[in-house]
N, CA and C of each residue as an Amber inpcrd file, in Angstrom:
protein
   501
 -28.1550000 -22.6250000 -13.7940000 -26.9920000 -22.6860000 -12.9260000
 -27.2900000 -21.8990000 -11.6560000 -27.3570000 -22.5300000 -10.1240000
 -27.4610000 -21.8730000  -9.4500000 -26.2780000 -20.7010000  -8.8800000
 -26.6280000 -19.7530000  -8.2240000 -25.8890000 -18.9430000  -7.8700000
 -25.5850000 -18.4540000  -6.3340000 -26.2920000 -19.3100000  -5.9650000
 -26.1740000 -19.3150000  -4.2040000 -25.2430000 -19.4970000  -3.1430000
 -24.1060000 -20.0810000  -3.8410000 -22.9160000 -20.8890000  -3.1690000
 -21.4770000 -19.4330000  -3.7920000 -22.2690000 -18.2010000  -4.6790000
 -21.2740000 -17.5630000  -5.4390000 -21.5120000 -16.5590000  -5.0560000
 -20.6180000 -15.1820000  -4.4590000 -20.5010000 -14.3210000  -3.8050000
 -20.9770000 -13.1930000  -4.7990000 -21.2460000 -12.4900000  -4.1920000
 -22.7150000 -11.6340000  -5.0210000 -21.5080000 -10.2570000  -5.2450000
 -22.0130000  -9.5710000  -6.4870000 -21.2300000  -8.9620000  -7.4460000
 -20.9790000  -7.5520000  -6.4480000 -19.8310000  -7.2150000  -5.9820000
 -19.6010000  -6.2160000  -5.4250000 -19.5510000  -4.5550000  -5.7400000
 -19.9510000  -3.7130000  -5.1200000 -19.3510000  -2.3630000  -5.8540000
 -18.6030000  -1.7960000  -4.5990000 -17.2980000  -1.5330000  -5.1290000
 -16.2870000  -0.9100000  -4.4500000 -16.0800000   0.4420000  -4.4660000
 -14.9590000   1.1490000  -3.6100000 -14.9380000   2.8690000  -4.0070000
 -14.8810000   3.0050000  -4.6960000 -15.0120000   4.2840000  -5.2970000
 -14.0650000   4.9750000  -6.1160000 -14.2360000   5.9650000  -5.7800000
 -14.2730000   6.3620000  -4.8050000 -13.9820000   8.2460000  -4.4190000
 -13.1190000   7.9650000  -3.1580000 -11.8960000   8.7220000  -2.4870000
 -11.0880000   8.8450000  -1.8300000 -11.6140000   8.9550000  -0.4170000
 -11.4550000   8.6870000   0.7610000 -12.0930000   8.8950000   1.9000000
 -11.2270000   9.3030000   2.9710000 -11.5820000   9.9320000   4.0370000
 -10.7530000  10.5510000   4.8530000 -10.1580000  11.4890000   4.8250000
  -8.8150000  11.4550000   4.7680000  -7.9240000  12.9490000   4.7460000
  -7.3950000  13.1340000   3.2030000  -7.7540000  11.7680000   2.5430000
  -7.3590000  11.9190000   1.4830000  -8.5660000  12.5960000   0.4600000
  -9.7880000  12.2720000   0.9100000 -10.9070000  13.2520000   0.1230000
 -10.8090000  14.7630000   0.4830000 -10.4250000  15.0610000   1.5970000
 -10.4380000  16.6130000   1.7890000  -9.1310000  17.2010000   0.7660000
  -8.1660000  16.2480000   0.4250000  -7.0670000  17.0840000  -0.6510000
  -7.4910000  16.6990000  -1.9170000  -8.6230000  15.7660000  -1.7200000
  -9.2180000  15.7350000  -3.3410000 -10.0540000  17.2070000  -3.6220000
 -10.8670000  17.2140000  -2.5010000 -12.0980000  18.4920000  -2.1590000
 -10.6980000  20.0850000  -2.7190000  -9.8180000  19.9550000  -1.9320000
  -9.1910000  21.0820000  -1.4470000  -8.4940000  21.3810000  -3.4710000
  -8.0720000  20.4440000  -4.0920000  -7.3900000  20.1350000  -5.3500000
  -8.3100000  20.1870000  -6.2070000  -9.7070000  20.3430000  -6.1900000
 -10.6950000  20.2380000  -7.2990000 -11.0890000  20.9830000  -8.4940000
 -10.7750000  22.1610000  -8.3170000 -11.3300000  23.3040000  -8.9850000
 -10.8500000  23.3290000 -10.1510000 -11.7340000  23.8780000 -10.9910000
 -11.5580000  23.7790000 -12.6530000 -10.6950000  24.0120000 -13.2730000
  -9.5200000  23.0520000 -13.8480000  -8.0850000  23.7800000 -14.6810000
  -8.1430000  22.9120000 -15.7640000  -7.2190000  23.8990000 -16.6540000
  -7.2360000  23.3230000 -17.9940000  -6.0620000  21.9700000 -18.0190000
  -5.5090000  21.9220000 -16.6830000  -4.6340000  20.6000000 -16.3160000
  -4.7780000  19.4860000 -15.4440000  -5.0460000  18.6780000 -15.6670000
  -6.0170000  18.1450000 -15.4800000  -5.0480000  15.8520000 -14.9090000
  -5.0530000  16.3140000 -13.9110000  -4.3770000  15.0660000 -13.4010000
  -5.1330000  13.7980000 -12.7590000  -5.4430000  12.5170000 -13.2090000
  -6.2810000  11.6960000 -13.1090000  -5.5310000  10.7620000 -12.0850000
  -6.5300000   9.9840000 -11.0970000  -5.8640000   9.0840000 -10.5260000
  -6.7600000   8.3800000  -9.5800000  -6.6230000   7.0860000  -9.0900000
  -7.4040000   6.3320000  -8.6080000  -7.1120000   6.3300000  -7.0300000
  -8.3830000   6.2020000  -6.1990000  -8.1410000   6.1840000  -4.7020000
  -7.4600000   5.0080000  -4.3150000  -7.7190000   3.9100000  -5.1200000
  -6.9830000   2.6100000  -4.9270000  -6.1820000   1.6210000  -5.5990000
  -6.5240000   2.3940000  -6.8700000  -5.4920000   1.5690000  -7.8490000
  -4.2600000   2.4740000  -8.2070000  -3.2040000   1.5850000  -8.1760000
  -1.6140000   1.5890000  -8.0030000  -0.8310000   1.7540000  -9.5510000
  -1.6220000   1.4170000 -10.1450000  -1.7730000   1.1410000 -11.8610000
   0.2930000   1.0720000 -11.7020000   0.1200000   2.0010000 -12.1600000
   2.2380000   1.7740000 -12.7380000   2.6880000   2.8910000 -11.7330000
   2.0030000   3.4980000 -10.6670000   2.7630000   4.4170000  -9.6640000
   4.0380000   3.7950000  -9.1440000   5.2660000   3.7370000  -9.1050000
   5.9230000   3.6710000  -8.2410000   6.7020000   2.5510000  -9.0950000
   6.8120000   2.5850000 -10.2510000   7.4420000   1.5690000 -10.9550000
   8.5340000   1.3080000 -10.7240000   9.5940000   2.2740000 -11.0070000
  11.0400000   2.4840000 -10.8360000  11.3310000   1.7560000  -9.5160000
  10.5110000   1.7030000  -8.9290000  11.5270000   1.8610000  -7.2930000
  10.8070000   0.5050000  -6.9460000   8.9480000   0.2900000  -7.4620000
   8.3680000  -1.3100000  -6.8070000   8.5070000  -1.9690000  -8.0020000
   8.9830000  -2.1990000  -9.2320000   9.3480000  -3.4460000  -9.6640000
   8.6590000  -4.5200000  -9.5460000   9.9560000  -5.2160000  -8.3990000
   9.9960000  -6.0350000  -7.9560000   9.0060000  -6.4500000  -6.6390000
   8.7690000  -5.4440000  -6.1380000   7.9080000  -5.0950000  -4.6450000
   6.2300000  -5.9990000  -5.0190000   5.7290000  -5.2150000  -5.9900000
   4.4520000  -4.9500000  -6.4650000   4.2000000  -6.3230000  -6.8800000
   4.8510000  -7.2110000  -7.8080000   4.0880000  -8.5150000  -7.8290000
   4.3010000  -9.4820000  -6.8830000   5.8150000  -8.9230000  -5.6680000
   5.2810000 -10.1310000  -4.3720000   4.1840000  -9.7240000  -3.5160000
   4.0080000  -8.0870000  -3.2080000   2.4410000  -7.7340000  -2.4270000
   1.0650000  -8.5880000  -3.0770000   1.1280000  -8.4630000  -4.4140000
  -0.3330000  -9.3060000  -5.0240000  -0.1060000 -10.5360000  -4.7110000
   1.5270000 -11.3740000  -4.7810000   1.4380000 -12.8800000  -4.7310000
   1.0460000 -13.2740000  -3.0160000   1.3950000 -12.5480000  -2.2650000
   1.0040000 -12.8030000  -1.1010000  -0.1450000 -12.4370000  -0.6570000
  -1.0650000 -11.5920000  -1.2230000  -2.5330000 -11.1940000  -0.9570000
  -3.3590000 -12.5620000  -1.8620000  -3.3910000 -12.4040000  -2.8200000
  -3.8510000 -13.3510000  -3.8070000  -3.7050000 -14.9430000  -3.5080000
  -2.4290000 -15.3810000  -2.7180000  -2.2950000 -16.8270000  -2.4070000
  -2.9810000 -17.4780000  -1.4070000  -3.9780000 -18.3360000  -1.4920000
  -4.8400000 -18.8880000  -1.0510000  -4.1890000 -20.2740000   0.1880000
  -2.8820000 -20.6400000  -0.3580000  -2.4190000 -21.8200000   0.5170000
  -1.5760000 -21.1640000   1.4610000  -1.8750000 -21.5050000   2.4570000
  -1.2700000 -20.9370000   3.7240000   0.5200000 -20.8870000   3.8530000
   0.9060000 -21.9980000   3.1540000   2.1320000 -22.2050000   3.1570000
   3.2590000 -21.3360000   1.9550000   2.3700000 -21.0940000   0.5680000
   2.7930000 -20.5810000   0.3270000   2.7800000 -18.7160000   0.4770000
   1.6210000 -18.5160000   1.4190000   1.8070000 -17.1070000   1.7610000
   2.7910000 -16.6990000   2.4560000   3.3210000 -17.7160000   3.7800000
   4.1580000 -17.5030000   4.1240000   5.5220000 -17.4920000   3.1850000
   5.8360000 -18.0340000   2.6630000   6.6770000 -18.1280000   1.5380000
   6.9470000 -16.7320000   0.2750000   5.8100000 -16.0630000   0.0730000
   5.3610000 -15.0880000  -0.6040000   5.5610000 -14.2040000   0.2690000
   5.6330000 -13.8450000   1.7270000   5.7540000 -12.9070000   2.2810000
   7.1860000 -12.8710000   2.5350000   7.9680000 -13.7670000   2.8550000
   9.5540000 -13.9210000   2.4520000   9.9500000 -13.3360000   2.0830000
   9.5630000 -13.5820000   0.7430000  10.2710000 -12.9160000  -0.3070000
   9.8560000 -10.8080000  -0.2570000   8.6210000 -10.7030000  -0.2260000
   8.2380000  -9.3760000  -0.3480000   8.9300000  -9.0240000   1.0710000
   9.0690000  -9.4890000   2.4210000  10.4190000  -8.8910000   3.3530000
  11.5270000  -8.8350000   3.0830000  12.3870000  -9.6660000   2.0880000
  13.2030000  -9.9070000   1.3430000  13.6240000  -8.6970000   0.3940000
  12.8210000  -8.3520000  -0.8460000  12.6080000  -6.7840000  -1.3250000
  12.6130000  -5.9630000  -0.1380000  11.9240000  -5.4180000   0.5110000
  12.1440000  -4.2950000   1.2270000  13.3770000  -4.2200000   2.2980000
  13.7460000  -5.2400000   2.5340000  15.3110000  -5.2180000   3.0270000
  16.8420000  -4.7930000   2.0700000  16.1250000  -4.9100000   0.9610000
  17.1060000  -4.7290000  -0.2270000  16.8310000  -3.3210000  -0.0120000
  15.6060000  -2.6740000  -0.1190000  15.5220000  -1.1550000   0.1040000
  16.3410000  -0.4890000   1.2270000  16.0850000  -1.2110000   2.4200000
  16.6390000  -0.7040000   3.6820000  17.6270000  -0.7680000   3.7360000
  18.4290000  -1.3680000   3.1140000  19.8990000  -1.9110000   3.1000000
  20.8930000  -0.5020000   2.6680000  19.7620000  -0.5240000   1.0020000
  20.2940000   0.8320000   0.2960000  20.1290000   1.7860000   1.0700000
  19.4580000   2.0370000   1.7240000  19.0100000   3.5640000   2.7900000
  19.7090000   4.3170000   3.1960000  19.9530000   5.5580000   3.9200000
  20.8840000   6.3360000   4.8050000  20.5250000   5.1870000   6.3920000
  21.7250000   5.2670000   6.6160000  21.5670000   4.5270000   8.1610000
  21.0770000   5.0970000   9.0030000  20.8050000   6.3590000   9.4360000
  20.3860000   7.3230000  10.2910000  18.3810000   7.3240000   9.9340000
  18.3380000   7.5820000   8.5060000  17.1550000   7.7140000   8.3780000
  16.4750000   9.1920000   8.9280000  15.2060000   8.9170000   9.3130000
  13.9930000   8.0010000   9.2590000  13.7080000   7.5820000   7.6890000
  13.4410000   8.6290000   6.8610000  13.5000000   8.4740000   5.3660000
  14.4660000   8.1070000   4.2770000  14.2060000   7.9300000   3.1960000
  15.4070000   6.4260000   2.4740000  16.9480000   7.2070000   2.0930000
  16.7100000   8.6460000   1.7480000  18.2580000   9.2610000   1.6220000
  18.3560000  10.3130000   3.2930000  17.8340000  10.2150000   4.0100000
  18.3510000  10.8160000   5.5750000  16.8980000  11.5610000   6.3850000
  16.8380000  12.8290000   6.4910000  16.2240000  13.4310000   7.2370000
  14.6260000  14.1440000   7.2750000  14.6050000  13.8450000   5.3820000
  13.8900000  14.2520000   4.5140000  13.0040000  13.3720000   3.4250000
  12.1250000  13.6860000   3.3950000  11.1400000  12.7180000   2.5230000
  12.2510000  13.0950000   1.0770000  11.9340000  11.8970000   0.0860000
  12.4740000  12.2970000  -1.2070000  11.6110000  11.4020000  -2.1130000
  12.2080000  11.3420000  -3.3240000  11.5720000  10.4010000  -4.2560000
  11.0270000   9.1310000  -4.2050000  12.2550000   8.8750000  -3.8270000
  12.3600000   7.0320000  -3.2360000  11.0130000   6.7540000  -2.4060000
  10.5530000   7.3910000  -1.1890000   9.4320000   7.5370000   0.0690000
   8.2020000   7.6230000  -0.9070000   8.3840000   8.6670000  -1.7930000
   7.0940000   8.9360000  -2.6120000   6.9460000   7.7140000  -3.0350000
   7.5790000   7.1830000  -3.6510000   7.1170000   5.4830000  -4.8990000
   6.7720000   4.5190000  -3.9590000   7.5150000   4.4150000  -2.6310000
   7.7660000   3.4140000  -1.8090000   6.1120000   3.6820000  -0.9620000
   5.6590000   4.6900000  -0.5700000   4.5390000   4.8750000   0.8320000
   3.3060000   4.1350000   0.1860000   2.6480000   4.3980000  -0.7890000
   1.6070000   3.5840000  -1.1260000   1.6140000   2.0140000  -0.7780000
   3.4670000   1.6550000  -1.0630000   3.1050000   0.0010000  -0.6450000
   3.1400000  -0.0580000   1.0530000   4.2080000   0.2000000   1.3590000
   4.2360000   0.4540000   2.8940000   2.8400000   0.7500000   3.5530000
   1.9050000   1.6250000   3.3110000   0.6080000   1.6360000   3.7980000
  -0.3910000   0.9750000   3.3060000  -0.0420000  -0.1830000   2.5260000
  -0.2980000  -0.8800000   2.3270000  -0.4070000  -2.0970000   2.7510000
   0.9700000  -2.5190000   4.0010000   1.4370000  -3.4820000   4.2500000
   0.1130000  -3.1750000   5.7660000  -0.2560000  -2.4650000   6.3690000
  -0.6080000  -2.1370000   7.6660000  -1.8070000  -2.0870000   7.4120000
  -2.7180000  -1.8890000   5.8550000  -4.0990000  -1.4470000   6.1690000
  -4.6200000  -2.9550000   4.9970000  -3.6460000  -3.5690000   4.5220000
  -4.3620000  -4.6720000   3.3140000  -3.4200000  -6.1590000   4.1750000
  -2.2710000  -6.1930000   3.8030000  -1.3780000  -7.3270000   4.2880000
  -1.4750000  -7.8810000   5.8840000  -1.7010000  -6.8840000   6.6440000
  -1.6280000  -7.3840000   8.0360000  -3.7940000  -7.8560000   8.6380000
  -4.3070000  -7.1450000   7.8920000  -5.8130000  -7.6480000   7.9400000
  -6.3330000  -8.9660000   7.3650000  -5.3690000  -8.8770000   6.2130000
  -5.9150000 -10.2270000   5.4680000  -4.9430000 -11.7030000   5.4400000
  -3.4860000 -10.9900000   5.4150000  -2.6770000 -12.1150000   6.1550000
  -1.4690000 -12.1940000   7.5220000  -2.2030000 -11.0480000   7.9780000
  -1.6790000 -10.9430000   9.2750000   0.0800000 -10.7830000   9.1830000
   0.1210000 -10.0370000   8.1290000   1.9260000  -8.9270000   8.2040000
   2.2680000  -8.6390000   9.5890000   3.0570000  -8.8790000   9.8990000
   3.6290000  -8.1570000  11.2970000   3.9190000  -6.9070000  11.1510000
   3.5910000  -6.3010000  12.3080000   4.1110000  -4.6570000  12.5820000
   5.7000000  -4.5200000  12.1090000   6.2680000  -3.6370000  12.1010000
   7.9840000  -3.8030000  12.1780000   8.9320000  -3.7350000  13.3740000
   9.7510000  -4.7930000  13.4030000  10.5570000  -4.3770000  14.9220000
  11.0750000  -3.2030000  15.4220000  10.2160000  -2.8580000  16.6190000
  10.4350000  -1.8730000  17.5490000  12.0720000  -1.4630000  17.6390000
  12.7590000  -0.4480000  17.1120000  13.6420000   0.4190000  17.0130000
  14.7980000  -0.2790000  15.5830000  14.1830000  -0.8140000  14.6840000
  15.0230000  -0.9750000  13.4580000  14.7880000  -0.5580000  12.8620000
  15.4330000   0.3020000  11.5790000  15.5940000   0.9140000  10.4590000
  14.3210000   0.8280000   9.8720000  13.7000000  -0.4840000   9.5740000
  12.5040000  -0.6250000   8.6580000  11.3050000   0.1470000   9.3770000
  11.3390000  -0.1010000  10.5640000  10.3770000   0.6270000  11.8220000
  10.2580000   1.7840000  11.7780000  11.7670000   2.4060000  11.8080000
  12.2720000   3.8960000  11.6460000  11.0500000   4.6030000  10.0470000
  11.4700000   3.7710000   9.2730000  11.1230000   4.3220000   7.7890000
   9.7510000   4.4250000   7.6170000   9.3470000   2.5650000   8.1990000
   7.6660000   2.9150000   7.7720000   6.6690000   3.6730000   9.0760000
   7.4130000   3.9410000   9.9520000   6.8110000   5.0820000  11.1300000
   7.2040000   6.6370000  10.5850000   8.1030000   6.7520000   9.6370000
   8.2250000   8.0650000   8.9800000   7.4060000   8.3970000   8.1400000
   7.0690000   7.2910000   7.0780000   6.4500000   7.7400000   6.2250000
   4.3570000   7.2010000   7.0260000   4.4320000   6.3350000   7.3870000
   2.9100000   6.6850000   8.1540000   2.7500000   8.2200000   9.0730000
   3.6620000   8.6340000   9.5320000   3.3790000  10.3840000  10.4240000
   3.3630000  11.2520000   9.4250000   4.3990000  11.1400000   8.1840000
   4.2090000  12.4990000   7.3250000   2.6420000  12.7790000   6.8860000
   3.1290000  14.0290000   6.8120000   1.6470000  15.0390000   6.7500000
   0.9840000  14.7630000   5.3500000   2.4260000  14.8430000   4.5960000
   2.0510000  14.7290000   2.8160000   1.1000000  13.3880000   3.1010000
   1.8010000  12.1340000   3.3610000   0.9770000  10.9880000   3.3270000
   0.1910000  10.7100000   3.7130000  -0.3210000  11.2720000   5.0070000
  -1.4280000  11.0970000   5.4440000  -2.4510000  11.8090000   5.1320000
  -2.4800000  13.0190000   4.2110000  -3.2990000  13.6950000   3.3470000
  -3.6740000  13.1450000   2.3320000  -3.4450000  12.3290000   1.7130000
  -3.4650000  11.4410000   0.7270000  -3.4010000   9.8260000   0.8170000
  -4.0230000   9.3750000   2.0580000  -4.4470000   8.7050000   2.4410000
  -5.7490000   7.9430000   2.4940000  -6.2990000   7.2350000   2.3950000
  -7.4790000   6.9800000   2.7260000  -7.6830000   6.2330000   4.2970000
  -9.2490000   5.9680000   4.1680000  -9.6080000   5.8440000   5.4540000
  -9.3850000   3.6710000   5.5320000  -8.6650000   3.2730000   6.3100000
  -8.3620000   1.9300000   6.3730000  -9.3930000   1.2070000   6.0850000
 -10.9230000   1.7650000   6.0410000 -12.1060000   0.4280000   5.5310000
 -11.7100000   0.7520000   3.7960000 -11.3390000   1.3730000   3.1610000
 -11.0000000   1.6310000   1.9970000 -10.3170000   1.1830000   1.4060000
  -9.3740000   0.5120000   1.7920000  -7.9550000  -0.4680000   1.2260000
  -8.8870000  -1.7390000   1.9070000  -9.2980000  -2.4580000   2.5530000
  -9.6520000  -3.2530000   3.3230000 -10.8040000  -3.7920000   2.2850000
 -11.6580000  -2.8450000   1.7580000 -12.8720000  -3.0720000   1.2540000
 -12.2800000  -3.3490000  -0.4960000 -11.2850000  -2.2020000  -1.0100000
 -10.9140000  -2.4760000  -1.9970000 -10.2700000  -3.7000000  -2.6820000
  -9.4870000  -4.5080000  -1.6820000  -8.6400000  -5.0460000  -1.7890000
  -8.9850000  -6.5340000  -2.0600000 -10.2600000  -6.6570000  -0.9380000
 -11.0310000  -8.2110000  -0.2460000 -11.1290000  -9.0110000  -1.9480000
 -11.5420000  -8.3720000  -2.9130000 -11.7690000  -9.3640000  -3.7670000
 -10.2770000 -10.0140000  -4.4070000  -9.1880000  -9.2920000  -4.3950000
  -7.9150000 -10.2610000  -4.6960000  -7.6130000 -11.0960000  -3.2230000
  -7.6300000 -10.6450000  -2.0700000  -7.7990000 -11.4190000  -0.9790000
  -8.2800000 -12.7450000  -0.5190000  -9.7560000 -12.8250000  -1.8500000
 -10.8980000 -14.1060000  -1.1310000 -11.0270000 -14.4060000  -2.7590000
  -9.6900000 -14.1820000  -3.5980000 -10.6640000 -14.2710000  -4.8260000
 -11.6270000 -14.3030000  -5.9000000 -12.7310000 -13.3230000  -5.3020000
 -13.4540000 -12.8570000  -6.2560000 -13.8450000 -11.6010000  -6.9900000
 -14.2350000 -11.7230000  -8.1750000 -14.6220000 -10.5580000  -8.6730000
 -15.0790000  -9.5040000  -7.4040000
């Protein structure tokens, strides 16, 4: 069976890059407690709050027909309007002035939408002075998040094989 026409077996991260390796570096040191976690996998983080979020981000990364990505992205704008809806109106963050729980579960997808969704299916930015804009420009400046961040070839590189479908 030839193998020439089949995209050759990848190795991806697995160590954190950017600002997010220096709070790996800075968090390292030997304890008897001992907290595990992946630079790119999402595993069940943020359950409570992405649900629903988390299998329209894969259906719209993963969908190969143009028509239904658009369709798949609908819906995943659709969810996060349900979020925004619930929000403090003032904002920037989901109960007012202050990062809280909700931001924590929610930022992984949100920086998600800017460094995986808009590279591979071209997500739009968010409209310039609305609520959603407000939120995901809050949580991209916080310090917490961007310490725990990685570097955008990192989601980009991680991601490409649910993107183009392959292993």
């Amino acid at each position: 069976m030839s193998t020439q026409n089949q995209p050759s077996q990848k190795t991806y991260h697995t160590k954190a890059t950017g600002l997010a390796a220096l709070t790996v570096s800075n968090h390292s040191s030997e304890n008897e407690l001992k907290l595990y976690g992946s630079c790119f996998c999402l595993g069940g983080q943020g359950h409570s709050v992405s649900v629903y979020r988390v299998p329209n981000f894969y259906r719209v990364l993963q969908e190969q027909d143009e028509q239904k990505q658009i369709s798949n992205a609908q819906e995943l704008k659709d969810a996060f309007a349900t979020l925004v809806n619930a929000a403090d109106s003032q904002g920037p963050f989901f109960l007012g002035a202050n990062i809280s729980f909700v931001d924590v579960q929610v930022a992984p997808w949100i920086i998600r939408l800017s460094r995986v969704l808009k590279p591979y299916r071209a997500w739009p930015d968010p409209d310039a002075g609305s609520r959603w804009g407000a939120w995901v420009n809050a949580i991209e400046a916080n310090e917490h998040v961007k310490a725990t961040t990685s570097d955008d070839e990192l989601y980009i590189d991680s991601y490409e094989r649910y993107a183009r479908r392959f292993p």
